[in-house]
C-alpha positions in Angstrom: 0.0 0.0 0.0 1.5 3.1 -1.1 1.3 6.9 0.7 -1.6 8.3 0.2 -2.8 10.5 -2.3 -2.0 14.3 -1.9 -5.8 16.2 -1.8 -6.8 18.7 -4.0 -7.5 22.4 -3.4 -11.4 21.7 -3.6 -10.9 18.4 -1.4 -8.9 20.9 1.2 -11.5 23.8 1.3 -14.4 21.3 1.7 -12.4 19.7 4.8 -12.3 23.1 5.8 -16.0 23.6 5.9 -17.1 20.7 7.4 -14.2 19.9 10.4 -15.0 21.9 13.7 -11.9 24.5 14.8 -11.1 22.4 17.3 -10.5 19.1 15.7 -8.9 21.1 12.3 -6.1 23.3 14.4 -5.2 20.1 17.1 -5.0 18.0 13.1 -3.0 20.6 11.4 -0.7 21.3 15.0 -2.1 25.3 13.9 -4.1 28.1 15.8 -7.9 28.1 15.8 -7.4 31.4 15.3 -5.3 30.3 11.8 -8.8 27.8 11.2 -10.7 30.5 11.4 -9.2 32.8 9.1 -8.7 30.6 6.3 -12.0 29.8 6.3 -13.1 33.5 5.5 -11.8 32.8 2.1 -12.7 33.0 -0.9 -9.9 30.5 -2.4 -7.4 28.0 -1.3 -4.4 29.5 -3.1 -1.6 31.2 -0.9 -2.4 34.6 -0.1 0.4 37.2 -0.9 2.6 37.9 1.9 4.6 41.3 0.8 3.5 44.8 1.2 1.1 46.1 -0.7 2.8 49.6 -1.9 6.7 49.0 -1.0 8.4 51.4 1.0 11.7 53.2 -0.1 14.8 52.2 2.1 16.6 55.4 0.5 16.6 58.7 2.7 15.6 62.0 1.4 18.8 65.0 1.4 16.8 66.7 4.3 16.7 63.0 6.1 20.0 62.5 6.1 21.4 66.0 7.0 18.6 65.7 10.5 20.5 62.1 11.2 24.3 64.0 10.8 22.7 66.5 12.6 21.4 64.9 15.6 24.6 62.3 15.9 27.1 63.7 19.2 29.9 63.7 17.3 30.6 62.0 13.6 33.6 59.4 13.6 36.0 59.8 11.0 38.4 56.8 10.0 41.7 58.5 11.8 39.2 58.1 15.0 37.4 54.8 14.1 41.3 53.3 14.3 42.5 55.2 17.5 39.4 53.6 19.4 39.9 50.4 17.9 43.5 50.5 19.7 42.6 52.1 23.0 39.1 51.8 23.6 39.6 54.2 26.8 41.0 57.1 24.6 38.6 60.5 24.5 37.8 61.6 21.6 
């Protein structure tokens, strides 16, 4: 006897339909919460899981110069290396 046979979209969203929350989340080792979600529905198919309108990771001039702005005190290199040798040195 062989595994079984893998159930179709239609076969899953009728399972869906007729299985209590209970009994479907403890099967599925999921949320009832999960249960009850997926059965709002319309189709089986994966839902999309990206952002709708995509945000830009790139900063605007006047974003950038309120970040320089607000930092204590910018780092240069020469000063990146001298507290990289003695972390107790002031700069």
């Amino acid at each position: 006897m062989g595994a079984p046979r893998p159930r179709t979209p239609s076969e899953l969203q009728y399972e869906l339909m007729q299985a209590s929350l209970a009994q479907l989340s403890r099967e599925l080792g999921i949320n009832p919460k999960t249960v009850a979600k997926w059965r709002k529905r319309q189709t089986v198919e994966d839902q999309k899981t990206r952002p709708k309108e995509p945000r830009s990771t790139v900063l605007s001039a006047e974003q950038e110069a309120m970040i320089v702005a607000s930092r204590p005190h910018p780092l240069l290199p020469l000063e990146f290396e001298r507290q990289a040798n003695d972390p107790g040195a002031r700069l």
